[in-house]
C-alpha positions as CSV (number, residue, x, y, z in Angstrom):
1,X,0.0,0.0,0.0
2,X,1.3,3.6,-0.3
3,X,0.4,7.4,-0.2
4,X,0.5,8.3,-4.0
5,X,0.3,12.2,-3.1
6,X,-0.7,14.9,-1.0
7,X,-1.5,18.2,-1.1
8,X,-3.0,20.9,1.1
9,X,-5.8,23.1,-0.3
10,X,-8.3,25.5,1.6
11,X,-11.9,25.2,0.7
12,X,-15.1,26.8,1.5
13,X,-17.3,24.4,3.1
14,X,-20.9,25.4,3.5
15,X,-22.5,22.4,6.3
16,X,-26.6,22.3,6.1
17,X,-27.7,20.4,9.1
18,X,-30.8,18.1,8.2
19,X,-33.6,19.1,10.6
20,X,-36.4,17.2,10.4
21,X,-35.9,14.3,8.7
22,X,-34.6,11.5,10.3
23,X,-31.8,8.7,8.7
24,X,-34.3,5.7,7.4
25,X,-32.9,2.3,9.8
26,X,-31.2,-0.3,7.9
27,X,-31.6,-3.4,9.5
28,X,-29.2,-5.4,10.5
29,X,-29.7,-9.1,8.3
30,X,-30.5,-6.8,4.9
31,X,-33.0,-7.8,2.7
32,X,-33.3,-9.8,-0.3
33,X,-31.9,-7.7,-3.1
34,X,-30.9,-7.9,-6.9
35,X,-27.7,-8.9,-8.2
36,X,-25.0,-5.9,-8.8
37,X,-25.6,-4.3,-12.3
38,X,-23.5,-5.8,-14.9
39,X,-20.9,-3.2,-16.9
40,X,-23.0,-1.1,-19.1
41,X,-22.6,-1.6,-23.1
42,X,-23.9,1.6,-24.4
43,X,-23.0,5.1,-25.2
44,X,-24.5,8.5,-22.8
45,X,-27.6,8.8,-24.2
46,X,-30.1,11.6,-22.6
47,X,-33.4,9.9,-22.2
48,X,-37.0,10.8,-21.7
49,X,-39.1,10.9,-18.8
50,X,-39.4,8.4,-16.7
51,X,-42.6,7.3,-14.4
52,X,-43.1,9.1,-11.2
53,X,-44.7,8.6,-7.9
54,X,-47.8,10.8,-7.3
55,X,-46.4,14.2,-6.0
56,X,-47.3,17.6,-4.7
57,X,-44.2,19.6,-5.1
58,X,-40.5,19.5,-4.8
59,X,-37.7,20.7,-2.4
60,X,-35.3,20.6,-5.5
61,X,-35.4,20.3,-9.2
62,X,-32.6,20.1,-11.5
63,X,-32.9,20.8,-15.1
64,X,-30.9,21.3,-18.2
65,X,-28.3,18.3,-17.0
66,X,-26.9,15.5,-17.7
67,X,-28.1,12.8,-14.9
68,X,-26.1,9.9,-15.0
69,X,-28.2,7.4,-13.0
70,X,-25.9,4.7,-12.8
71,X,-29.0,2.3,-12.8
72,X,-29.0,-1.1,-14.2
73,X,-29.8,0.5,-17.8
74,X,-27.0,3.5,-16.9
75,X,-29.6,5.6,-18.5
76,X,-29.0,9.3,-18.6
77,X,-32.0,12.2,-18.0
78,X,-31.8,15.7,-18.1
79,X,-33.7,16.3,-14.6
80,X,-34.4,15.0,-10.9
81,X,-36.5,16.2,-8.3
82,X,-36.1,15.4,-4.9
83,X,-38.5,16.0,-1.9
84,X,-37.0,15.8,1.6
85,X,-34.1,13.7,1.6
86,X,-35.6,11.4,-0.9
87,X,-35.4,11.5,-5.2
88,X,-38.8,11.5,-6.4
89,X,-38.5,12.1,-10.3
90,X,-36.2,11.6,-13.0
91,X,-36.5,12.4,-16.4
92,X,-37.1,15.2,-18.9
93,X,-37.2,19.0,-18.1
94,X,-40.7,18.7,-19.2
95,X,-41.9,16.4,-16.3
96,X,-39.2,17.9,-14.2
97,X,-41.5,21.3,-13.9
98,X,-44.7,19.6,-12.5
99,X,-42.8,19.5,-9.2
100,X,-41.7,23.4,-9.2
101,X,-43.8,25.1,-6.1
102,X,-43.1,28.3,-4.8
103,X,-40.5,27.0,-2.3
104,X,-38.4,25.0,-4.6
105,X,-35.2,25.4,-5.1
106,X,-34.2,25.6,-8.8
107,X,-30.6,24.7,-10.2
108,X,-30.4,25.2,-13.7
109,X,-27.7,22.5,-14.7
110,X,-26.2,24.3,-17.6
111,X,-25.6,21.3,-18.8
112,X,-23.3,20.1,-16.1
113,X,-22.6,16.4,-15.2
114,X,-24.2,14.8,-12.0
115,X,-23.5,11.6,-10.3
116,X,-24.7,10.0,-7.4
117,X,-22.9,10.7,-4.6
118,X,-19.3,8.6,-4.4
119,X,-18.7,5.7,-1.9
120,X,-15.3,4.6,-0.4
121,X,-15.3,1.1,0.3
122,X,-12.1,1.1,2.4
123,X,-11.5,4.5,4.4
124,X,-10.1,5.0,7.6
125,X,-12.2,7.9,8.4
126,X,-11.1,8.0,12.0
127,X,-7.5,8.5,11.4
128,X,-8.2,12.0,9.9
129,X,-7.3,12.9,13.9
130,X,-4.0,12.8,12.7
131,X,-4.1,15.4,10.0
132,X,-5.0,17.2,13.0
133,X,-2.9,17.1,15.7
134,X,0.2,15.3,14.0
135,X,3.4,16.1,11.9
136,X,2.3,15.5,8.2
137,X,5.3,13.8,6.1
138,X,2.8,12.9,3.5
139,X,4.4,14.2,0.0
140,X,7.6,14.8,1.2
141,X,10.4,13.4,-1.1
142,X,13.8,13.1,1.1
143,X,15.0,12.4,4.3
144,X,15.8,15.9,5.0
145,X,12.1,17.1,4.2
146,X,11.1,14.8,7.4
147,X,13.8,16.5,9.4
148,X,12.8,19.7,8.5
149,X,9.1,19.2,8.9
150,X,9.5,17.3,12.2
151,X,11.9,20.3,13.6
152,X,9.6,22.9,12.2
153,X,6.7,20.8,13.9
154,X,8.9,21.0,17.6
155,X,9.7,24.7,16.9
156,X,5.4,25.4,16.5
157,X,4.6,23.1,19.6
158,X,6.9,23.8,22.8
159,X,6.1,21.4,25.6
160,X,5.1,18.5,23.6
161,X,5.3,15.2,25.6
162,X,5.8,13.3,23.1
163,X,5.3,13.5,19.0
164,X,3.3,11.4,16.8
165,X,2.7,11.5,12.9
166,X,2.7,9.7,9.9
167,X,3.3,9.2,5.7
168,X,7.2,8.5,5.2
169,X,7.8,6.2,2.7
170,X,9.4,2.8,2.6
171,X,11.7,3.5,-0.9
172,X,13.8,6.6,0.9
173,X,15.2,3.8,3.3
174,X,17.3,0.8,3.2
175,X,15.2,-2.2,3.4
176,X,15.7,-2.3,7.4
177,X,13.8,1.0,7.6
178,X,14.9,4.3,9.1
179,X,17.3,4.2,11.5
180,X,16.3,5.9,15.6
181,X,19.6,7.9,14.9
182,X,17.8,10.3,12.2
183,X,15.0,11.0,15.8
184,X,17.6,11.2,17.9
185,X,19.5,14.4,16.7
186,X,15.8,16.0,15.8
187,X,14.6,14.9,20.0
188,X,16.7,12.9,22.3
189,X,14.1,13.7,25.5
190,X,10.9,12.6,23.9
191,X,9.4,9.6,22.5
192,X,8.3,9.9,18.9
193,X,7.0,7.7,16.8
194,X,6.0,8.4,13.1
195,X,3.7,5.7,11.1
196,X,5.0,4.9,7.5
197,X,2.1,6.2,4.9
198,X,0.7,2.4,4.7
199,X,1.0,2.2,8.4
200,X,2.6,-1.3,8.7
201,X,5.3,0.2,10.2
202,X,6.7,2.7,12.5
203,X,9.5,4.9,13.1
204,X,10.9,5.2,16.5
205,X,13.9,7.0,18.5
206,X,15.7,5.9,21.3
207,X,13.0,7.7,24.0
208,X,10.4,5.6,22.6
209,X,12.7,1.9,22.6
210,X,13.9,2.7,26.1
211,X,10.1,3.6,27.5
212,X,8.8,0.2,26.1
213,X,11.6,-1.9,26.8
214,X,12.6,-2.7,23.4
215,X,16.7,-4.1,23.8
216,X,19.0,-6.4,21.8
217,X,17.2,-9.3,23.7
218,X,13.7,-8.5,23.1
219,X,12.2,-11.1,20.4
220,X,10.0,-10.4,17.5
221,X,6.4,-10.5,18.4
222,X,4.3,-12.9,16.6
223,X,3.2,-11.6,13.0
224,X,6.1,-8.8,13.8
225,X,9.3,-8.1,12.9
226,X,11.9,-5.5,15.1
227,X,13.8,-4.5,12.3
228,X,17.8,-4.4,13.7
229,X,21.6,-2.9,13.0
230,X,24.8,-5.0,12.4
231,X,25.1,-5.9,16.4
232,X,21.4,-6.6,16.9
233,X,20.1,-4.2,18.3
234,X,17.0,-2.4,17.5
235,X,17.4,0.3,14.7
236,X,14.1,2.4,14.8
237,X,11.9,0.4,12.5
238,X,8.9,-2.0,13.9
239,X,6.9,-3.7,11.4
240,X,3.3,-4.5,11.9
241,X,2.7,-6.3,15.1
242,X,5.9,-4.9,16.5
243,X,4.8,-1.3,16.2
244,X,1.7,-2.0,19.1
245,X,5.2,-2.1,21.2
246,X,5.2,1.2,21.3
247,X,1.8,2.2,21.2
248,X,1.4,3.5,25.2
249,X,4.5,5.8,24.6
250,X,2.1,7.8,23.4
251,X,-1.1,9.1,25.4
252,X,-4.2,8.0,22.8
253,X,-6.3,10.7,20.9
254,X,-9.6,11.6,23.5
255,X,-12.9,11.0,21.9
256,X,-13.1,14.7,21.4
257,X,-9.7,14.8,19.8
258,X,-10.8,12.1,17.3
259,X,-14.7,13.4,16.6
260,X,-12.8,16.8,15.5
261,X,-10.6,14.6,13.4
262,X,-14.0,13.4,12.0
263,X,-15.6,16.8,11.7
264,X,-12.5,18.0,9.5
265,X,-13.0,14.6,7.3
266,X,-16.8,14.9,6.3
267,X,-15.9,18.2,5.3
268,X,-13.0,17.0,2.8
269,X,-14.3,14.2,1.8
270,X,-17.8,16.2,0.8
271,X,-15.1,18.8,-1.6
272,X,-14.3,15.2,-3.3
273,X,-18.0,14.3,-3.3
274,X,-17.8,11.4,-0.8
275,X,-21.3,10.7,0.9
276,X,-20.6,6.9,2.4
277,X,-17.9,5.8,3.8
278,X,-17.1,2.1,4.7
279,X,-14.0,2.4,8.1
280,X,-12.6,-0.8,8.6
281,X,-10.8,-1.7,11.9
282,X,-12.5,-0.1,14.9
283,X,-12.0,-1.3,18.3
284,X,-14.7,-1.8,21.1
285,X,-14.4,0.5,24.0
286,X,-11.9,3.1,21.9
287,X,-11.8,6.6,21.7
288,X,-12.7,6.1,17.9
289,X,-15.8,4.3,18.8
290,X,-17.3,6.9,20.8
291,X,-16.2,9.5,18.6
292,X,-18.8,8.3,15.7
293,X,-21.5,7.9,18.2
294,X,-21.1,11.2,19.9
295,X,-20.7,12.8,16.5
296,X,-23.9,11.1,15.1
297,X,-25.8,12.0,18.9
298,X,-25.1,15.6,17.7
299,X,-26.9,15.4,14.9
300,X,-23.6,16.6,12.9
301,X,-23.1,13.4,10.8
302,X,-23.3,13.9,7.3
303,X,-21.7,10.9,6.0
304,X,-23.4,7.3,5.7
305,X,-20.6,5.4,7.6
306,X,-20.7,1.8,8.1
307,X,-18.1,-0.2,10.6
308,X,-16.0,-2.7,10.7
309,X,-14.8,-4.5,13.8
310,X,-11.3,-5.4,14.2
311,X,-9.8,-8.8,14.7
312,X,-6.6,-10.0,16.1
313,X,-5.0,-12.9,15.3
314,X,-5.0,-13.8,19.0
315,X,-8.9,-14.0,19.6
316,X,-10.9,-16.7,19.2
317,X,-14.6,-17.2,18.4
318,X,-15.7,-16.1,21.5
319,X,-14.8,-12.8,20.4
320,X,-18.0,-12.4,18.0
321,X,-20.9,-12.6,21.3
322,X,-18.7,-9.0,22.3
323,X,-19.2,-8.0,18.3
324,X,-22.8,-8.8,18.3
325,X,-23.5,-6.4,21.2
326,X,-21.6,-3.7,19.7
327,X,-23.6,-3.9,16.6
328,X,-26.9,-3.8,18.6
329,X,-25.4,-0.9,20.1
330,X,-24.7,0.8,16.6
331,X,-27.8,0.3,14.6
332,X,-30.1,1.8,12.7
333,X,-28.6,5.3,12.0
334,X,-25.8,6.7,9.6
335,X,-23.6,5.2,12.0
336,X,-23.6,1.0,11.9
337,X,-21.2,-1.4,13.1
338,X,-21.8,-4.3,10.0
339,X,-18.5,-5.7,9.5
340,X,-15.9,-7.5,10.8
341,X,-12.3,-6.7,9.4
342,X,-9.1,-9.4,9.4
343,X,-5.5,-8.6,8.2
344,X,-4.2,-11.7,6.4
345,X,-0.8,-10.4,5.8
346,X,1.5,-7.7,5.4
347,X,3.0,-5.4,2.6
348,X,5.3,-5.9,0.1
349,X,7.6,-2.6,1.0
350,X,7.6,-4.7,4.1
351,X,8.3,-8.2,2.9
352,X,5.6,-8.9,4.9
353,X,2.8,-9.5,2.3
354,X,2.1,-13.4,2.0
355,X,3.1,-14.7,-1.4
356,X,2.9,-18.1,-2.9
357,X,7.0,-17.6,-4.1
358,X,9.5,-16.4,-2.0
359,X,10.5,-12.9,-2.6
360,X,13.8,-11.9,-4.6
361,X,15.8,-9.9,-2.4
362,X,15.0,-12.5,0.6
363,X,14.9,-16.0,-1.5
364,X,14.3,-17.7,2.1
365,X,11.0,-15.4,3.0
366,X,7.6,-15.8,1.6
367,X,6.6,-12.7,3.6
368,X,4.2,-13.0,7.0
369,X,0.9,-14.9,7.2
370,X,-0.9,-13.5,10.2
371,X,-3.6,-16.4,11.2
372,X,-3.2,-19.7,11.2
373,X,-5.7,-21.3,8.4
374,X,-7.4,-23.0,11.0
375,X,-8.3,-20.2,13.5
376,X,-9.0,-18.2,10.4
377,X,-11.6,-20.8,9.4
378,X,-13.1,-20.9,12.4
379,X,-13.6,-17.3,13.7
380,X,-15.2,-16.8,9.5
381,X,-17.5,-19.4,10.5
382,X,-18.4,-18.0,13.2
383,X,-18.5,-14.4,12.3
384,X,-20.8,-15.5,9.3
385,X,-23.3,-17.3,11.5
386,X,-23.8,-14.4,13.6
387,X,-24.8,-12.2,10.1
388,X,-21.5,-10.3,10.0
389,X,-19.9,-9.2,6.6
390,X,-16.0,-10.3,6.5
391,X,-13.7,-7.3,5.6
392,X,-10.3,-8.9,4.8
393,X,-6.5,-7.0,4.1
394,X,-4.4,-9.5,1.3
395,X,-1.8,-8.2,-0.3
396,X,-0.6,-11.4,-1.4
397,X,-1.3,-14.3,-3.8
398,X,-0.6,-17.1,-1.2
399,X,-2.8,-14.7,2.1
400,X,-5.7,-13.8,-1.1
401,X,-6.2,-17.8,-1.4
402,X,-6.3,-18.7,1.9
403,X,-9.1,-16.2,2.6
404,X,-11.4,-17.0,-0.1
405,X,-10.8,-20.6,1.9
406,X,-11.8,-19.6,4.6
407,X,-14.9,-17.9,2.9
408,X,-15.6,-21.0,1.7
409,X,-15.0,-23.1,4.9
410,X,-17.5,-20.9,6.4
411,X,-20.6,-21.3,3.7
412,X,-19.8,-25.1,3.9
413,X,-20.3,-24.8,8.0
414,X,-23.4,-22.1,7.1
415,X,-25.5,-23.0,4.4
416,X,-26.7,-20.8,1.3
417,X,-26.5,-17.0,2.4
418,X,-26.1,-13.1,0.5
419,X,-22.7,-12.4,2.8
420,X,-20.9,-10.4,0.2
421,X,-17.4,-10.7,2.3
422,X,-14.8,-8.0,1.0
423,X,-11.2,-8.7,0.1
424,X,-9.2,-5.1,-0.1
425,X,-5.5,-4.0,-1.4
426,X,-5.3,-7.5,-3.7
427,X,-2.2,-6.4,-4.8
428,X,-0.9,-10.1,-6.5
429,X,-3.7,-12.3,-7.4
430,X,-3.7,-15.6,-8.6
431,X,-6.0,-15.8,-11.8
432,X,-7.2,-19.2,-10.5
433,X,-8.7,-17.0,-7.5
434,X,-10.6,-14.3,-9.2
435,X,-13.1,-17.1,-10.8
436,X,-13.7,-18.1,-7.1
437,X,-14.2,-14.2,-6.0
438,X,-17.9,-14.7,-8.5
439,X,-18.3,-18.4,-7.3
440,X,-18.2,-17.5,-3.5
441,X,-19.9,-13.6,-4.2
442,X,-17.0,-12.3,-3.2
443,X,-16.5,-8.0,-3.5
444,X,-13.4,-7.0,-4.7
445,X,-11.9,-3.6,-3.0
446,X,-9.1,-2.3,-4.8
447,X,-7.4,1.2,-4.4
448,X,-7.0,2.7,-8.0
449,X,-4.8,5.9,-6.7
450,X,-2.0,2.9,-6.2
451,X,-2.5,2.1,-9.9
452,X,0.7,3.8,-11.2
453,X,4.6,3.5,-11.8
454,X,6.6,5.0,-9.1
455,X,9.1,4.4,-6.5
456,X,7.1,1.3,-5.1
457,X,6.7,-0.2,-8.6
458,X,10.8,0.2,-9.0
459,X,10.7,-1.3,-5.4
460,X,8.2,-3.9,-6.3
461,X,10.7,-5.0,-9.1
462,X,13.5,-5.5,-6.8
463,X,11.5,-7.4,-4.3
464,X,9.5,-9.6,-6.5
465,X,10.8,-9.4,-10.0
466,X,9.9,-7.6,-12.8
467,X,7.3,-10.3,-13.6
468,X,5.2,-10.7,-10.6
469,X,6.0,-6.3,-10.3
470,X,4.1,-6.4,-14.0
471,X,1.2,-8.2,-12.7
472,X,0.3,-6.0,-10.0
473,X,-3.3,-4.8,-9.4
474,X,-5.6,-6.5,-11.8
475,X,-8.7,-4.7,-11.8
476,X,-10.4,-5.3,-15.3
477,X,-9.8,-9.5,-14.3
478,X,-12.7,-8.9,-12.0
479,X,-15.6,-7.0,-14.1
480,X,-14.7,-10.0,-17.0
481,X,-15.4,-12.4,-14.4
482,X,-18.3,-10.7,-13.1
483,X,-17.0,-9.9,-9.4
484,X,-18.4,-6.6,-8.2
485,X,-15.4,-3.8,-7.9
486,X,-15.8,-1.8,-5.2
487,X,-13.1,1.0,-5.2
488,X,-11.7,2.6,-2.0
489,X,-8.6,5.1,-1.0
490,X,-7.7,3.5,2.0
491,X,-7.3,6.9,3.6
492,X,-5.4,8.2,5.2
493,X,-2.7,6.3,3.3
494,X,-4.1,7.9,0.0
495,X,-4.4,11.5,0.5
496,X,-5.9,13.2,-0.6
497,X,-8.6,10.7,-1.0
498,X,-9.8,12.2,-4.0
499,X,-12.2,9.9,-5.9
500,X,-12.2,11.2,-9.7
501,X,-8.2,11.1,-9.5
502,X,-8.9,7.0,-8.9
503,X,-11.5,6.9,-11.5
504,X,-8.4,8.4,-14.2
505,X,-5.6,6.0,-12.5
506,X,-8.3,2.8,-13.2
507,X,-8.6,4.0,-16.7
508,X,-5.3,4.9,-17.8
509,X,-3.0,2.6,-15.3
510,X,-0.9,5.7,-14.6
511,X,-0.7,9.2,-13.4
512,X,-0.8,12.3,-14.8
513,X,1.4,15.2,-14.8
514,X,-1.0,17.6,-13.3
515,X,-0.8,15.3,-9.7
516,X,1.6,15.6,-7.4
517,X,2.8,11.9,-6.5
518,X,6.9,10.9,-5.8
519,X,9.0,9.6,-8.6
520,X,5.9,8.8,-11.1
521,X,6.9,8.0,-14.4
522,X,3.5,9.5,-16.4
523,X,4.6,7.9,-19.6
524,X,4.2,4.3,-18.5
525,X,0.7,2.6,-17.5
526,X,1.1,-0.2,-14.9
527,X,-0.2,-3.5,-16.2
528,X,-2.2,-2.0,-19.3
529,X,-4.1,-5.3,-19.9
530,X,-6.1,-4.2,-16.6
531,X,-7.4,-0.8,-17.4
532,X,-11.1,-0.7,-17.4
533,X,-14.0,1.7,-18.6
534,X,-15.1,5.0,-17.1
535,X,-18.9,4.0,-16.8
536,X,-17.0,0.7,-15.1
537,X,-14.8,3.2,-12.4
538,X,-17.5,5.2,-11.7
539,X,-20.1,1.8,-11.2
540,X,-17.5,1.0,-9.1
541,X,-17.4,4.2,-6.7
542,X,-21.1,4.6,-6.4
543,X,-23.5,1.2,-7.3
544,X,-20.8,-0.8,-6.5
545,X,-20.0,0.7,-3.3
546,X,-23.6,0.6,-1.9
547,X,-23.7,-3.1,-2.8
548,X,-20.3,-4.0,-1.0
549,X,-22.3,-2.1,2.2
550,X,-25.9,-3.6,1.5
551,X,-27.4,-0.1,0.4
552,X,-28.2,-0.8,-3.3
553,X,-31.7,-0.1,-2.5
554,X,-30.7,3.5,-0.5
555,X,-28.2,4.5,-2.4
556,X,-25.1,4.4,-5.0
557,X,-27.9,5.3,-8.0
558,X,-29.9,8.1,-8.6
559,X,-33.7,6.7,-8.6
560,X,-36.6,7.1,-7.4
561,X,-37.1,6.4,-4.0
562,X,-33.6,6.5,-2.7
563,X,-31.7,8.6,-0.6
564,X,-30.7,11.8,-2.4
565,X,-27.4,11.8,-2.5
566,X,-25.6,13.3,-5.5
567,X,-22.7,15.8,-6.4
568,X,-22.7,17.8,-9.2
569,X,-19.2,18.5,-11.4
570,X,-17.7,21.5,-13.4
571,X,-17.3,19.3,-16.0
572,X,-18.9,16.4,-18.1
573,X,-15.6,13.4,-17.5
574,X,-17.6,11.8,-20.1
575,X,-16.6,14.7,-22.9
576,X,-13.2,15.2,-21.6
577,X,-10.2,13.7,-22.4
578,X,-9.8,10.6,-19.5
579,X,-6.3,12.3,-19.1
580,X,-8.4,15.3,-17.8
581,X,-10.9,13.5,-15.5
582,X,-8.4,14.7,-12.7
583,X,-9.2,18.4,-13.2
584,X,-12.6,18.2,-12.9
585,X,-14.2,19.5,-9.6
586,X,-16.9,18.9,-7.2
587,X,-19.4,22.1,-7.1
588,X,-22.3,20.8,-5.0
589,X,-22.6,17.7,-2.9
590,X,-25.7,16.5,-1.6
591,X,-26.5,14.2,1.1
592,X,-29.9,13.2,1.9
593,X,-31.4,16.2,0.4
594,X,-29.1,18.9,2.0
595,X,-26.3,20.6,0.5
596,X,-23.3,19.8,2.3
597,X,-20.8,21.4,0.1
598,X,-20.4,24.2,-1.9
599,X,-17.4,25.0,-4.0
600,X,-16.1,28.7,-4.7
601,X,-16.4,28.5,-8.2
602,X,-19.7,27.5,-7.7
603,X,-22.5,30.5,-9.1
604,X,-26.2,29.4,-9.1
């Protein structure tokens, strides 16, 4: 996984509470719906009016567009009217004005472009606390841009007690990591520890090895690795479940730290046109937790999030009786716990990821599998008896196969059953395994931002050769085999986690010149042969999405009768050059019927 780029832009955000209305409940076991859409076959065609449901009058209509429905036709209107927080018409300008009233709110489209609103199936939402109150190394391309940003970041906060922050990269290093030395000179009195931007790793100083205890003699934790110098002893680098070793050096983030964290996200992520959000990993009784609920309790929600609950290698299927309380806890608003989430393996800038040949640079290392098959079996049974969806991290060929067996373990143990388990990241895939993604109903989670050649392809290529670096990230594999794609940033290791960036990267398989990203070569398209369609990358945003989260039938299309939730763009991506999707903006996002976000440029 990696950060492909980052920048920092400040954005007017215009926040219209919903009064009024409350979020319709989803329950808990969802109900019988249709199959995912298949990839359309047809050009944009605007079409004509389309039945309504009896009406009085609107709250909004749009006219003079181009609505791109995203329904199982993909058919295209020219208007929409939506009452409360709900889309009552589509079609023709013509029907579109039997709804005007006195009070409604008229947007003449000017022929803009609208989609529904976009969906991140993978998005750690809660970690925005650390955009916050952290040193951002995010974008910075040397070792002395993290010294300078870390000192700078000392200079502007006297007193501090210890420093967290995140998004170095892997490739500036050796492949032991950053050494404690680099901290040391920068502060020798506190402990600081700095998450790599995939956050399998962390980057420690001597404060923080001495406060927990790390020496020559301690051992690599299970599933970890304490990365160490010529004589043993620790260098500065823990990988994966090393890095909880220092994790109390730190005081944790308060649930109001973290809900402010989540206030500054729903305001980005609306500029990008983000209305649903899928976090994996949460933890019962954390600061993160509490956060959403407070944050919902306020009424100052305006993202759909859906949860996923973490487990550790170490639990066992007692675990899932805890899970099940927590999700009748969270229920029935725009905050639910649904999921549960596993890591399977590692990276590969970690020679951690799980592969089914060993790895070049280390011929003795097939990486780290993180469960025994077994356990793993066992706690997917169990968590799929209780109703929970499975949200499962594989990097690797080898960790991919063995969760899709446990997948299947579990619907042997279960019975017949719409589970639509998630597998994100899928780095290296075995083709063999993508037929079984469709036979099992398997979603498919990929992050197109990662879809590029950079410094971790020419890292790839060292580590697993230039073949296996070639075959990296298959994406069209999976709409040919009829999986449903659901894309996903995996913020915050992708920020900004700008959707229409993605839906350019999963068409063209590289990254243009107009986005910041380290050493990208923009002439070269990673793996070609896997570049998809633009209706396919935005199915895979929006209907896609909603069916990953069991919402096809609130959201993810624009229809009548769901949730209105839309965005309107500066520019039609469908008339544009796909090496110009990047530059077009967001101008309005809606989420249930109130705008949420307003762009500058925007003149009604």
């Amino acid at each position: 996984m990696r950060n492909t780029f980052h920048f920092f832009a400040v954005i007017t955000i215009l926040a219209i509470l919903i009064s009024g209305c409350q979020p319709a409940p989803a329950p808990t076991s969802p109900p019988p719906t249709s199959t995912p859409p298949p990839p359309p076959t047809h050009t944009i065609e605007i079409k004509p009016t389309e039945t309504a449901i009896p009406h009085e009058t609107a709250d909004i209509v749009l006219t003079n567009g181009v609505i791109y429905t995203v329904d199982n036709a993909r058919s295209v209107y020219s208007a929409m009217a939506v009452k409360g927080d709900t889309i009552v018409y589509v079609g023709d300008d013509q029907g579109a004005s039997e709804w005007v009233g006195d009070q409604t709110r008229l947007i003449d489209l000017q022929g803009k472009l609208v989609l529904p609103g976009l969906i991140d199936a993978h998005n750690h939402a809660n970690f925005a606390v650390s955009e916050v109150f952290e040193v951002p190394l995010w974008g910075i391309q040397t070792v002395d841009g993290y010294k300078q940003a870390i000192s700078e970041f000392l200079a502007a906060h006297p007193g501090l007690q210890g420093l967290k922050g995140g998004g170095w990269i892997n490739p500036l290093f050796p492949p032991e990591g950053p050494s404690k030395e680099i901290l040391d000179e920068l502060a020798p009195d506190i402990p600081v520890v700095l998450g790599s931007e995939d956050y399998h790793s962390v980057w420690v100083n001597s404060k923080a090895l001495e406060m927990a205890g790390i020496t020559k003699d301690t051992p690599n934790p299970a599933g970890g690795i304490i990365e160490r110098d010529a004589e043993g002893n620790p260098n500065g680098t823990l990988r994966e479940s090393a890095a909880d070793l220092v994790s109390e050096t730190i005081p944790a983030y308060t649930a109001d730290q973290v809900m402010e964290g989540l206030k500054y996200f729903q305001d980005m992520a609306h500029s990008f046109g983000i209305t649903t959000v899928h976090v994996p990993h949460l933890t019962i009784g954390t600061p993160d937790l509490e956060a959403f609920r407070q944050l919902e309790n306020l009424n100052e929600m305006t993202i759909r999030f859906r949860g996923a609950l973490g487990v550790e290698p170490t639990d066992d299927p007692s675990i899932v009786e805890q899970f099940v309380d927590a999700r009748e806890q969270n229920k029935g608003g725009l905050f639910e716990i649904s999921a549960a989430k596993i890591f399977m393996d590692g990276v590969v800038e970690g020679s951690t990821a799980y592969l089914e040949e060993p790895y070049v640079h280390k011929p003795d290392s097939r990486g780290e599998l993180l469960w025994d098959p077994e356990k793993y079996n066992a706690i997917c049974a169990a968590l799929e008896k209780a109703g929970f969806q499975i949200h499962v991290h594989s990097i690797g060929d080898a960790a991919t196969r063995i969760t899709l067996d446990g997948f299947a373990f579990a619907h042997e143990q279960n019975g017949a059953g719409d589970r639509r388990h998630m597998v994100t990241h899928l780095q290296l895939v075995n083709p063999e395994d993508i037929l079984r993604f469709a036979e099992l109903n398997v979603v498919a989670v990929p992050q197109p931002y990662w879809f590029i050649v950079d410094s971790y392809y020419t890292q790839a290529v060292e580590y697993l050769g230039q073949e296996r670096a070639d075959q990296q990230y298959p994406m069209k594999s999976f709409f040919t085999n009829d999986v449903v794609v659901a894309s996903a940033s995996d913020y915050n290791v992708t920020v900004p986690p700008n959707p229409l960036a993605a839906i350019e990267a999963g068409v063209t398989r590289k990254w243009n010149e107009g986005i910041t990203a380290i050493d990208t070569d923009t002439s070269k398209a990673l793996n070609p042969s896997e570049a998809v369609t633009l209706e396919e990358m935005i199915a895979s945003f929006t209907i896609n999405g909603a069916y990953a989260n069991f919402l096809e039938n609130v959201t993810g299309s624009l229809e009548v009768g769901k949730k209105a939730d839309f965005i309107i763009l500066d520019k039609n991506i469908f008339e544009i050059p796909v090496e110009e999707i990047h530059t077009a903006a967001v101008l309005l996002t809606f989420f249930e019927g109130a705008e949420v976000y307003r762009s500058e440029a925007y003149l009604e």
